[in-house]
C-alpha positions as semicolon CSV with decimal commas, in nm:
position;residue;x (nm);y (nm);z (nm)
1;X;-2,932;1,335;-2,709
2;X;-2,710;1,427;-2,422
3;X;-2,484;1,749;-2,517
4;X;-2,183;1,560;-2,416
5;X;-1,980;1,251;-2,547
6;X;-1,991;1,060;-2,186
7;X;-2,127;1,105;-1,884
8;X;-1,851;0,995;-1,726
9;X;-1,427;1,055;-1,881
10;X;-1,214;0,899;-1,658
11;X;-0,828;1,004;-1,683
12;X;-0,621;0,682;-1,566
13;X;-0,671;0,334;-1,585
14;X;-0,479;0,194;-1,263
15;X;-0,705;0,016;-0,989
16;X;-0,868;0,341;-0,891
17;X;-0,988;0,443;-1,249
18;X;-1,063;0,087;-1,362
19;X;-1,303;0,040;-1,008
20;X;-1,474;0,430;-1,113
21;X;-1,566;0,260;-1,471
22;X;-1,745;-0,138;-1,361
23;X;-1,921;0,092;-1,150
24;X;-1,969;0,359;-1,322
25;X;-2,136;0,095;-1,610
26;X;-2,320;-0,084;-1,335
27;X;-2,482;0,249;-1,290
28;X;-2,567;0,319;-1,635
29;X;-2,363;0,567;-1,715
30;X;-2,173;0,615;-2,041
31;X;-1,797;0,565;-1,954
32;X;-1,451;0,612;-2,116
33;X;-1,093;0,617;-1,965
34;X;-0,778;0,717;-2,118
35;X;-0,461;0,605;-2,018
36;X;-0,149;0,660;-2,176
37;X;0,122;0,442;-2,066
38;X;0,010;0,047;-1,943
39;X;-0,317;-0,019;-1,852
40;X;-0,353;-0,104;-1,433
41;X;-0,105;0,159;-1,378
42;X;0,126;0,108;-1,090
43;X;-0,036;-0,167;-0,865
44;X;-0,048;-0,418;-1,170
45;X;0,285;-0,309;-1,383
46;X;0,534;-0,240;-1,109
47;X;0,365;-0,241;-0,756
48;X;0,138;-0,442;-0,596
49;X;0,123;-0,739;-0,852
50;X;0,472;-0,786;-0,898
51;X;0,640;-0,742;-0,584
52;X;0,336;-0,976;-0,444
53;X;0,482;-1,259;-0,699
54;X;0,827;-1,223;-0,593
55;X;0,733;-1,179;-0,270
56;X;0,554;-1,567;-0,277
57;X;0,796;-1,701;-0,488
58;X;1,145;-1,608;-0,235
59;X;0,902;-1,665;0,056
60;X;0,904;-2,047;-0,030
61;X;1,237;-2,050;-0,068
62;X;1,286;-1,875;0,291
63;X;1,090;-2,139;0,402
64;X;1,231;-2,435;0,235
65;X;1,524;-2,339;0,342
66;X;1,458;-2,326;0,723
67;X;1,552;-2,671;0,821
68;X;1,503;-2,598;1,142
69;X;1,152;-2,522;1,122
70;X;1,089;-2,839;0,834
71;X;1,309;-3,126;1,083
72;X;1,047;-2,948;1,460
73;X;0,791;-3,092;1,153
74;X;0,916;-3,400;1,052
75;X;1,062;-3,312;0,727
76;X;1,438;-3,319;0,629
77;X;1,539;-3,169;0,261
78;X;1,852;-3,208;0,107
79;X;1,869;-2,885;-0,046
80;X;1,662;-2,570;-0,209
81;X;1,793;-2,450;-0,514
82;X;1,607;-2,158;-0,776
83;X;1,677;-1,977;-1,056
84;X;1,598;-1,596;-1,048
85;X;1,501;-1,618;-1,410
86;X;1,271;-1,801;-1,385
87;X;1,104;-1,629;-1,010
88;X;1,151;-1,279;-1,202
89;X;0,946;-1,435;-1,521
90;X;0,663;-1,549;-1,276
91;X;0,646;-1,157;-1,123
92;X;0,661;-1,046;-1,519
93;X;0,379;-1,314;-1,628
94;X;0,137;-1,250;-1,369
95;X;0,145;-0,874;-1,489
96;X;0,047;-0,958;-1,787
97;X;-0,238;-1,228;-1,733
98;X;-0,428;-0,940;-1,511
99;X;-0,303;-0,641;-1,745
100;X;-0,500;-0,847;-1,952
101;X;-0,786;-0,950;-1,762
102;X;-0,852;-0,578;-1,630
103;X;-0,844;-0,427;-2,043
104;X;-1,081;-0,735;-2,128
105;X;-1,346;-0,691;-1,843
106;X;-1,342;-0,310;-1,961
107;X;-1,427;-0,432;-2,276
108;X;-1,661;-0,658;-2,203
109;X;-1,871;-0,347;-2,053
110;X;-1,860;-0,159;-2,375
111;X;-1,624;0,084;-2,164
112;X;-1,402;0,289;-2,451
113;X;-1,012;0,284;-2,390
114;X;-0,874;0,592;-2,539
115;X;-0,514;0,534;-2,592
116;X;-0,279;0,843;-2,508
117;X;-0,199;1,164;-2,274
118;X;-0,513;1,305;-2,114
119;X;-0,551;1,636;-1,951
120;X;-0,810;1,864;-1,872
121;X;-0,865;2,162;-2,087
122;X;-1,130;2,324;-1,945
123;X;-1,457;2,245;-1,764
124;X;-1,596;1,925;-1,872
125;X;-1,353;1,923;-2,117
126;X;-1,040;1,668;-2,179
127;X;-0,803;1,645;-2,457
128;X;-0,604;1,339;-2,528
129;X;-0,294;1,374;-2,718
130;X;-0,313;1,022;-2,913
131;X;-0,073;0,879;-3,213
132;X;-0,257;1,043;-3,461
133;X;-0,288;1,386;-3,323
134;X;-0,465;1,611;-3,028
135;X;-0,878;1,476;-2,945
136;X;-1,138;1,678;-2,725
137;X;-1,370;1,496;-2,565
138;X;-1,679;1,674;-2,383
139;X;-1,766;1,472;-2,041
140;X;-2,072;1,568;-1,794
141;X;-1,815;1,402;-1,492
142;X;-1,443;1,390;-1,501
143;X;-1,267;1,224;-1,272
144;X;-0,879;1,249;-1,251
145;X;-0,681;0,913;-1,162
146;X;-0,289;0,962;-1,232
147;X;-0,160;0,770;-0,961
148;X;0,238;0,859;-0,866
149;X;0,544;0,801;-0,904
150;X;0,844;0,715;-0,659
151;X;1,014;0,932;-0,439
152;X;1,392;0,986;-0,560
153;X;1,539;1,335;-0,279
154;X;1,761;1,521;-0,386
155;X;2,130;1,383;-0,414
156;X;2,043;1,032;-0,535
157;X;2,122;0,984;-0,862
158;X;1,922;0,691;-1,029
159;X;2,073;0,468;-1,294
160;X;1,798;0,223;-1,317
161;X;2,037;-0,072;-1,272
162;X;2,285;-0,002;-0,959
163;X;2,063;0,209;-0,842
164;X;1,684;0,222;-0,859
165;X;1,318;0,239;-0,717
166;X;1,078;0,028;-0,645
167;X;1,021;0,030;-1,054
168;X;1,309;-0,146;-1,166
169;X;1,312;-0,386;-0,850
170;X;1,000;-0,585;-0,902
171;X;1,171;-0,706;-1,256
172;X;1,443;-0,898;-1,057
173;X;1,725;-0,825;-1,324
174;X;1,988;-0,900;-1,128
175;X;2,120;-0,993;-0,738
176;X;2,331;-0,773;-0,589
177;X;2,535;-0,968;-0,303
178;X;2,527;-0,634;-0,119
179;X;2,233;-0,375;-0,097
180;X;2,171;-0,102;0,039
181;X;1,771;-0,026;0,109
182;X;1,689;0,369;0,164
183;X;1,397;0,381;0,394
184;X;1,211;0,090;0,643
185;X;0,826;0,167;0,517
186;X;0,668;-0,119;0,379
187;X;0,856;-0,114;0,039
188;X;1,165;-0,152;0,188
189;X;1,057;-0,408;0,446
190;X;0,890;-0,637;0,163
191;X;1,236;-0,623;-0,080
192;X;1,424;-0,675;0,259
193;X;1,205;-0,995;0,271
194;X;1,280;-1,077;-0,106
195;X;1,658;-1,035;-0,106
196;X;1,759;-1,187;0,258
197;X;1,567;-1,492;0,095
198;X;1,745;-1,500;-0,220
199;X;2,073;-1,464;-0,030
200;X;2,186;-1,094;-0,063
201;X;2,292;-0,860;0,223
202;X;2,155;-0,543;0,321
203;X;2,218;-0,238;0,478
204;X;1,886;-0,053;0,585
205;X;1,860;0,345;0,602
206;X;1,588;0,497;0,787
207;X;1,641;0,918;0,803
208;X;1,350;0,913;1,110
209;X;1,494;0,818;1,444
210;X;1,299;0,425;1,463
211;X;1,305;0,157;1,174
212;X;0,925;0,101;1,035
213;X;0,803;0,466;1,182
214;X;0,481;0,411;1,013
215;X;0,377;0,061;1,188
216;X;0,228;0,073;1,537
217;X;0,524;0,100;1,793
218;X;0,417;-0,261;1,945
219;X;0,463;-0,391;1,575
220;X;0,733;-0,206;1,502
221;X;0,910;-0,368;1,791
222;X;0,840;-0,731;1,702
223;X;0,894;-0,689;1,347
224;X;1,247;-0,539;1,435
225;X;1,273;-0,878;1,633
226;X;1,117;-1,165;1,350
227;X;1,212;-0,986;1,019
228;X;1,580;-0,753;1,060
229;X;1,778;-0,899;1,343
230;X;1,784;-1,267;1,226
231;X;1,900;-1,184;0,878
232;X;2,158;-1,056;0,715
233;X;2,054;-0,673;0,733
234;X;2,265;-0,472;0,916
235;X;2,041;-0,088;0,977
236;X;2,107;0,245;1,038
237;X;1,821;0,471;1,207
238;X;1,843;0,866;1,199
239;X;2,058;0,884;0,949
240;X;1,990;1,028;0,587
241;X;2,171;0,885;0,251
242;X;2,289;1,205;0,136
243;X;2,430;1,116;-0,164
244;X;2,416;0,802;-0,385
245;X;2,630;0,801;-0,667
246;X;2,567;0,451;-0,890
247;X;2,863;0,206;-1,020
248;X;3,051;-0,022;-0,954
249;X;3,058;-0,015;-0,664
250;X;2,769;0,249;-0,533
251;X;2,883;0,495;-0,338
252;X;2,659;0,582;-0,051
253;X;2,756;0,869;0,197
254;X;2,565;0,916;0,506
255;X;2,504;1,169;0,694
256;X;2,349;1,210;1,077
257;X;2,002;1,333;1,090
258;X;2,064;1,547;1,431
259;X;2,458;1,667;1,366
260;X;2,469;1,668;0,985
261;X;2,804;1,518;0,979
262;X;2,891;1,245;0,773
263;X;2,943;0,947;0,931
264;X;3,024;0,657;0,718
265;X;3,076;0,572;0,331
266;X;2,975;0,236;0,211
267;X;3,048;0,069;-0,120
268;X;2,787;-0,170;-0,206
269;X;2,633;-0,372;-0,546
270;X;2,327;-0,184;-0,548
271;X;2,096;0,054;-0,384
272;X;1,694;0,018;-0,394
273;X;1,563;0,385;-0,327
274;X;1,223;0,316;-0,107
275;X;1,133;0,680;-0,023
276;X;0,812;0,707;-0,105
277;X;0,571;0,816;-0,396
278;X;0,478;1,172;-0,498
279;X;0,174;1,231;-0,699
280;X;0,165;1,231;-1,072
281;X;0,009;1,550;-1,121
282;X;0,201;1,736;-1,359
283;X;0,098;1,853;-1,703
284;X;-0,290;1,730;-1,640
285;X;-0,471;2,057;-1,694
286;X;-0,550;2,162;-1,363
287;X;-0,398;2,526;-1,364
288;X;-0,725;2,539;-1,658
289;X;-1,004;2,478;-1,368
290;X;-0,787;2,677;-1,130
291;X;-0,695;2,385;-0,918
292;X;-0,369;2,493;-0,719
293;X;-0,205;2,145;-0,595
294;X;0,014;2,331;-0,340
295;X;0,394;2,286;-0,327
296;X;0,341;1,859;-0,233
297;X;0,185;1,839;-0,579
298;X;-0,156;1,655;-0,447
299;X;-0,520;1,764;-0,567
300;X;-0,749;1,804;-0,323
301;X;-1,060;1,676;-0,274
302;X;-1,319;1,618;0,030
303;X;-1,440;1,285;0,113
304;X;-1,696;1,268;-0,162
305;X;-1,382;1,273;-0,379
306;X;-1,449;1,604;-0,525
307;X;-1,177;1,806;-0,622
308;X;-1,179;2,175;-0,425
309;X;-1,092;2,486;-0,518
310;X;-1,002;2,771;-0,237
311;X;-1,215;2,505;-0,050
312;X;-1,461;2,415;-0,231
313;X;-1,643;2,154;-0,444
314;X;-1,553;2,188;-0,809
315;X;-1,898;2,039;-1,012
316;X;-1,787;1,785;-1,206
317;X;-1,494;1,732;-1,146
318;X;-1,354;1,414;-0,905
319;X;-0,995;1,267;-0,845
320;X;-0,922;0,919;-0,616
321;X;-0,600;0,730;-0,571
322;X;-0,261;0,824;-0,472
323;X;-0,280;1,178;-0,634
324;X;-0,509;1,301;-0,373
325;X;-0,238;1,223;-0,089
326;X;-0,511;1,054;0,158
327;X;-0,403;0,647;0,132
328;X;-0,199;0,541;-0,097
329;X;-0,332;0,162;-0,101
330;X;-0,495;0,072;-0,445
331;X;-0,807;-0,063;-0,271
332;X;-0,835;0,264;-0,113
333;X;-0,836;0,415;-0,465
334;X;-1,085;0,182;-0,630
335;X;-1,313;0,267;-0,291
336;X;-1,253;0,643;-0,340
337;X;-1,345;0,579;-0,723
338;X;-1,666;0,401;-0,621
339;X;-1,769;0,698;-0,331
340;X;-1,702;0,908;-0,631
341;X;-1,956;0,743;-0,898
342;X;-2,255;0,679;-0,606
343;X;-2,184;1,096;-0,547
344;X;-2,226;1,135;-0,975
345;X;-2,518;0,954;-0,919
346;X;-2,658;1,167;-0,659
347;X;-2,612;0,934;-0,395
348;X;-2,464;1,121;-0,124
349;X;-2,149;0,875;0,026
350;X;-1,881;0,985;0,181
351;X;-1,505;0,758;0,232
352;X;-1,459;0,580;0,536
353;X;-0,987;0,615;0,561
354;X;-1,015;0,433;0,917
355;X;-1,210;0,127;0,790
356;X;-0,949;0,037;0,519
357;X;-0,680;-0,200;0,602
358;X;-0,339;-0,206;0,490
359;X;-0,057;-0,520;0,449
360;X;0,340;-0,531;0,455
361;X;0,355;-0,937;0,300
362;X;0,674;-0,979;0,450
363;X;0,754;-1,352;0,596
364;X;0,611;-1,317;0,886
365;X;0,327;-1,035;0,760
366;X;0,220;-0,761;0,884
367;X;-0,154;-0,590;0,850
368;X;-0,316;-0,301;1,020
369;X;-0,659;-0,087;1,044
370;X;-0,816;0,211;1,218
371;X;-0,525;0,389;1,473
372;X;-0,199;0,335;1,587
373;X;-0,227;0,345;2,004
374;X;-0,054;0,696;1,957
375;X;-0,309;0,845;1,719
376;X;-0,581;0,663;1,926
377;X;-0,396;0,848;2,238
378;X;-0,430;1,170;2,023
379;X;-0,810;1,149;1,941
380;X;-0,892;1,041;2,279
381;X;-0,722;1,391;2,408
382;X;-0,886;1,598;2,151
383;X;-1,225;1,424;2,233
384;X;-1,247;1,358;2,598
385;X;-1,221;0,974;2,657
386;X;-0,957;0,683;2,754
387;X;-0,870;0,403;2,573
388;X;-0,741;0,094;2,659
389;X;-0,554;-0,183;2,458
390;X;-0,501;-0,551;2,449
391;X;-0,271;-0,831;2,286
392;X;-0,306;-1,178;2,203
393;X;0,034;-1,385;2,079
394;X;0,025;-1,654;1,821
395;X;0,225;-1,883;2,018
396;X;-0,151;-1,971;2,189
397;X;-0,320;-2,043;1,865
398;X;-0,379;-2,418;1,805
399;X;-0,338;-2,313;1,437
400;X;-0,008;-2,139;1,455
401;X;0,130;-2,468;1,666
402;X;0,042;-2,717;1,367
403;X;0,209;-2,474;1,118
404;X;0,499;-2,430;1,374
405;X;0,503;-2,054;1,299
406;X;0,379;-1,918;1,656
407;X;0,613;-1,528;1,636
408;X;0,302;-1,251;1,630
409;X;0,052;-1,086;1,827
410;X;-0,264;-0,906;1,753
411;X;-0,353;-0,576;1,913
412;X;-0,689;-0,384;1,987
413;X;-0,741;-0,071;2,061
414;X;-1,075;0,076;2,214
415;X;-1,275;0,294;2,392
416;X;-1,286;0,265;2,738
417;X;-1,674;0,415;2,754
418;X;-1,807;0,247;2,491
419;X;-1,600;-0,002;2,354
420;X;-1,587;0,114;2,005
421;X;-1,291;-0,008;1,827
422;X;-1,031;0,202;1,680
423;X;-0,792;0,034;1,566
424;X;-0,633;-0,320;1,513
425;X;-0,247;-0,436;1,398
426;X;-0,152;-0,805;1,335
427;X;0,175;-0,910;1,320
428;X;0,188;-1,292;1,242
429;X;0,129;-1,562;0,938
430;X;-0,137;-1,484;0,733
431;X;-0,179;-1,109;0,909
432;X;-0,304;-0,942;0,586
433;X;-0,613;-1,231;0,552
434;X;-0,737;-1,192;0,921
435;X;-0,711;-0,767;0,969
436;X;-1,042;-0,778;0,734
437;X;-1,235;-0,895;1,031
438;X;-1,137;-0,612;1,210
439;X;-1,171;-0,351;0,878
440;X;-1,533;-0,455;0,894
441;X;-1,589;-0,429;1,235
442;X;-1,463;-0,062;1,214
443;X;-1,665;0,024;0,959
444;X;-1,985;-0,035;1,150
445;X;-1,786;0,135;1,446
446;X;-1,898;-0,203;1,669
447;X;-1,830;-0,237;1,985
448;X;-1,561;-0,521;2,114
449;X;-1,792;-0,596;2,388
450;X;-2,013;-0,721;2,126
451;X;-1,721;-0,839;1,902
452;X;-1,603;-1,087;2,214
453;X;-1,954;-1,271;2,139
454;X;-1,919;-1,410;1,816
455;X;-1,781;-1,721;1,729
456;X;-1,454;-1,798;1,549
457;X;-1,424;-2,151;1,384
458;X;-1,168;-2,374;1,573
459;X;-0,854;-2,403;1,510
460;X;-0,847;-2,170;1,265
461;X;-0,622;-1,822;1,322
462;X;-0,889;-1,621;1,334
463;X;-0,904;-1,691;1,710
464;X;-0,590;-1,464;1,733
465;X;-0,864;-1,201;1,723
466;X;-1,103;-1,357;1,897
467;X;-0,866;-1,387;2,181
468;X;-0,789;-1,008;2,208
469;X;-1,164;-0,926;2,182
470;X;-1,298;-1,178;2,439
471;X;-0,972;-0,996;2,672
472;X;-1,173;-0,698;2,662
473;X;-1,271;-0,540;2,965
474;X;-1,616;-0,672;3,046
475;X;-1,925;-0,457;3,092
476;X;-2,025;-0,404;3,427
477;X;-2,302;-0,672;3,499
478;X;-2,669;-0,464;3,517
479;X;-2,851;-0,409;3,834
């Protein structure tokens, strides 16, 4: 009999703890996770799942609304009308058919839930505060999967109804006529996309001197163009929200990034804080193994998803998902917690961060892999070669012209030597389906020269990509 309970304890059960355990089953090891609050963690309870419902549910109603685009079709409404109700109740039932579905299918694999507050307590060692009192449980592998939380800086104060994350949002409680959106990442950008469809004005606050500073400056541009100047949002750009103080109205003082002055005072309904997440490391055991998470909280790990100490590889001991600071995507975590298990199992595999895509679902989306041009700028500096890029617009796309939704481009970025490509951003319907082409294509590191050869069924917007690749510069004919 093995001198431990499991092979494998996993502390955690969003998306990158529920991946670790099918495939930690899959590969025969005995497997239990503990999670204390709801099972999926963020992604299914109050991120991805959510915000992806309300997200499709206000998007048809931007759309019905649109005469414009519905007469250029041939179709004339008299009217859209919805009920938020009923929109927040399909966000809040959709959480719970997959909450569901992912605590079955761990069932279903004879993988035990352990119901309360893990932490580590020494090596190999967890205990789990539960209802009925403290539990050790002895593991051969542990592998740490907290997730985060949101972002609040300092001088916001947070109500949870006039003011509020990203948390609160997704349940739709309310509609605040006026809001005011802190930050212009892809949280802010997708509620931007939910409340301009619903009917509520915004104010945008971005403390970094461009809107979207994380998108490619190409797709930053357009998306400026197609998804904040022909609604009602109204932005500000270097300027930081000081102070948020919730009521009726909010009170939201900002200040200038450069000068520190104050330079306006708005009143609105609400305020959505979209700052960010931090990792949700605290009180999990670590100081017991001698992991120091630094003063940004994260615990770090190398790309087999072991979790270092003064550098190196603790045995034993793993962490994926947002807690370890690298991507904070949940399909990045439930790849990290897969590269983890294959390592348990002796199979050396390390993560791939510039193969996995990423998606704003804003109306139109936005998706992205591999570099921005100014990272690929940066590499190509530090390594000693060019690169070169190239666009294609959806307004040529046979596809785009049925559907009469023709704003977006694709870009590639290469090498210049040997065509390798490093990175790919899609702005356009249906971005976040197409970038997985291009994931794939990075992940074998192929070459667009050999990319511009296969063939794309027609019309289908997948020749947005085929486009840009067969624009490639060609390869000198041989002699």
């Amino acid at each position: 009999m093995s001198q431990f309970d499991y092979d494998l304890v996993i502390i955690g059960a969003g998306v990158g703890g529920h991946g670790a355990a099918l495939h930690a089953v899959k590969c025969g090891l005995k497997t239990a996770i503990i999670e204390a609050a709801d099972m999926g963690g963020t992604c299914v309870n109050r991120g991805c799942i959510p915000s992806k419902a309300l997200l499709a549910a206000s998007g048809k109603v931007r759309e019905l609304n649109d005469t414009k685009h519905l007469e250029s079709i041939g179709i004339d409404l008299g009217g859209v009308t919805f009920q938020r109700e009923a929109i927040a109740n399909h966000a809040s039932n959709l959480v719970n058919k997959i909450q569901s579905d992912l605590t079955n299918s761990l069932k279903r694999l004879k993988v035990d839930i352990i119901r309360g507050w893990g932490k580590l307590a020494a090596s190999q060692k967890v205990v789990v505060a539960t209802e009925n009192g403290e539990k050790t449980i002895t593991a051969r592998d542990i592998m740490l999967c907290p997730g985060s939380i949101p972002f609040v800086p300092p001088g916001i104060q947070v109500d949870n109804q006039t003011v509020f994350t990203s948390d609160n949002a997704v349940r739709l409680e309310w509609l605040p006529q006026w809001i005011a959106i802190i930050g212009s990442g892809y949280i802010g950008l997708e509620f931007a996309d939910v409340y301009t469809a619903l009917g509520s004005e915004i104010t945008m606050i971005e403390a970094l001197p461009n809107l979207m500073p994380t998108f490619d400056p190409d797709i930053a541009k357009i998306a400026e163009r197609v998804l904040i100047k022909p609604r009602d949002i109204e932005t500000y750009a270097g300027v930081f929200a000081t102070k948020v103080i919730p009521g009726k109205p909010v009170v939201v003082e900002l200040t200038d990034a450069k000068t520190k002055e104050i330079i306006d005072v708005l009143e609105v309904d609400a305020c959505l804080v979209a700052t960010g997440r931090i990792p949700a490391t605290k009180n999990m055991g670590l100081e017991s193994v001698g992991i120091d998470t630094g003063k940004r909280g994260f615990i770090p790990v190398d790309d087999r998803m072991a979790v270092l100490k003064d550098g190196k590889p603790v045995e034993h001991l793993w962490a994926v998902g947002d807690a370890t600071g690298k991507m904070m995507l949940a399909h990045a975590a439930s790849a990290q917690g897969v590269v983890a298990v294959e390592n348990i199992c002796n199979r050396e595999k390390n993560i791939d961060y510039r193969s996995i895509p990423a998606a704003a679902f804003t109306h139109p989306e936005i998706s992205y892999v591999g570099l921005s041009e100014p990272q690929a700028k940066e590499l190509a500096e530090k390594e000693g070669f060019k690169i070169a890029t190239v666009k294609s617009y959806f307004k040529g796309n046979s596809k785009a012209l049925a559907e009469g939704e023709t704003e977006g481009l694709a870009k590639v970025i290469y090498r210049k030597d040997t065509g390798e490509l490093l990175g790919v951003h899609i702005i356009g319907i249906h971005a976040s389906d197409l970038i997985q082409e291009a994931a794939n294509a990075i992940a074998t590191r192929s070459s667009v020269h050999n990319l511009a050869f296969n063939v794309h069924a027609h019309p289908t917007l997948s020749e947005v990509l085929d486009e840009a690749f067969k624009r490639t510069e060609t390869v000198p004919m041989k002699k």
